[in-house]
Each structure stands twice: as structure tokens, then as C-alpha cells.
N, C-alpha and C positions, 0 to 999 in steps of 0.2 A: 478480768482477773484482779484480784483485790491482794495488796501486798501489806506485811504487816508498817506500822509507825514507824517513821527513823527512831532508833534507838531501843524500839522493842525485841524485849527478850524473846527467844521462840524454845520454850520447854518441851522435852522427851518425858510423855506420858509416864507417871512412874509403876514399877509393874506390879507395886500391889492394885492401883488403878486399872491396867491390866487384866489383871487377873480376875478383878471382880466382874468387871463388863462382861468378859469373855463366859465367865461360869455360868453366871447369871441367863446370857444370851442362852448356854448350852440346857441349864436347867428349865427353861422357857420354850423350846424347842425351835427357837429359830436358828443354831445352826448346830450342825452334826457333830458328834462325841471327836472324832477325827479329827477336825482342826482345830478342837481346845487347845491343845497342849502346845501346836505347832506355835498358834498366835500366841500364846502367853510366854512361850520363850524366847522366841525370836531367834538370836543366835545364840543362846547363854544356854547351857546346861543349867536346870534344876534341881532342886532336891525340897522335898517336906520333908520336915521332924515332925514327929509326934503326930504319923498320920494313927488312925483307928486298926487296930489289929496288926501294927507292924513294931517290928523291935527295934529296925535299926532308919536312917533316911533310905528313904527308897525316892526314884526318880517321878518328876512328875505325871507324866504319861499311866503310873502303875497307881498313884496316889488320888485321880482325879474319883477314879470308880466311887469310893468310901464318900464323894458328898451326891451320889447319885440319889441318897433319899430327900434330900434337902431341898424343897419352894424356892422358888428365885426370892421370896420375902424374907428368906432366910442367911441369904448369901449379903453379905454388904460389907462395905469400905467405911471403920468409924475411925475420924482425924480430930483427936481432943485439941486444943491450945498445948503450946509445949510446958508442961511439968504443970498439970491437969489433969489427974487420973480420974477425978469426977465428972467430967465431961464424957468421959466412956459407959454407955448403956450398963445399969447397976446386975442387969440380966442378962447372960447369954446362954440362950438354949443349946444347943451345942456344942461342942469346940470345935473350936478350926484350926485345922494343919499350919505348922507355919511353914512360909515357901522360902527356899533362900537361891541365890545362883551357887553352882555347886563349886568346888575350890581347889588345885591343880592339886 
């Protein structure tokens, strides 16, 4: 069993990372529509804005349906340098929902 460096940091995956593995697996069909939403939340309540055909946030769970049309090539995680807005793809074919945890 292999332990990390003295002194190394041990980071929690961040859940837009998350979120993308998870889609992606689900758009790919290695794992079932059912545990999306479980794994991407973990214990946190979600919410997307600005999902497709909806007015107000609705919860993840109802939000995931609308990227059912979408290739796993489609789904992806892009992280520019901080205060780099050019480093963000000049193209995106869709839009994507934004996810947030929801708030008391």
C-alpha cells in the first residue's frame, strides 16, 4: 500500500471534475443514468441555471435529461490560466448548464 510524501497535500476532487468524468462515463454508456446524479453530488444538494427549456434552477437529477443528446466529445472540463479568457476554446457548440450546490 503506497502512502502519499510527508508533507503532501491530498486534494478533494473538485465537482466540476466531477461532474464531467461522471457525464461523460454516462454519455458513453459505461454507467447507468441512475447513479449520475447520486455520484456528482455526493452529499450536497445541486442546482443548474440555465438548464435548456427550463425557467427557473431545477435540481440536478431533472437537469441531467437535456445533455442526453450530447457525445462524450462533447462534454468536457476547460481550466484557462487565471484572468485568460483566451485560453477558453473560441467555439462552443452548445451550451452548458451551470451546476452550483444549492443554498439553505
Amino acid at each position: 500500500m503506497s502512502t502519499p510524501a510527508a508533507g503532501a497535500a491530498i486534494l478533494a476532487p473538485r465537482r466540476s471534475s466531477r461532474f464531467v468524468a461522471w457525464v461523460r462515463a454516462w454519455r458513453a454508456g459505461l454507467v447507468p443514468f441512475d447513479e449520475v446524479a447520486d455520484a456528482v453530488a455526493g452529499t450536497e444538494e445541486h442546482l443548474v441555471a440555465d438548464a435548456p427549456g427550463t425557467w427557473t434552477d431545477v435540481p440536478l437529477q431533472e437537469a441531467l435529461p437535456t445533455l442526453a443528446k450530447l457525445s462524450p466529445d462533447e462534454i468536457r472540463l476547460v481550466l484557462p490560466a487565471p484572468g485568460d479568457p483566451a485560453a477558453c476554446p473560441a467555439r462552443v457548440t452548445s451550451p452548458v448548464p451551470r451546476c452550483s450546490p444549492a443554498r439553505p
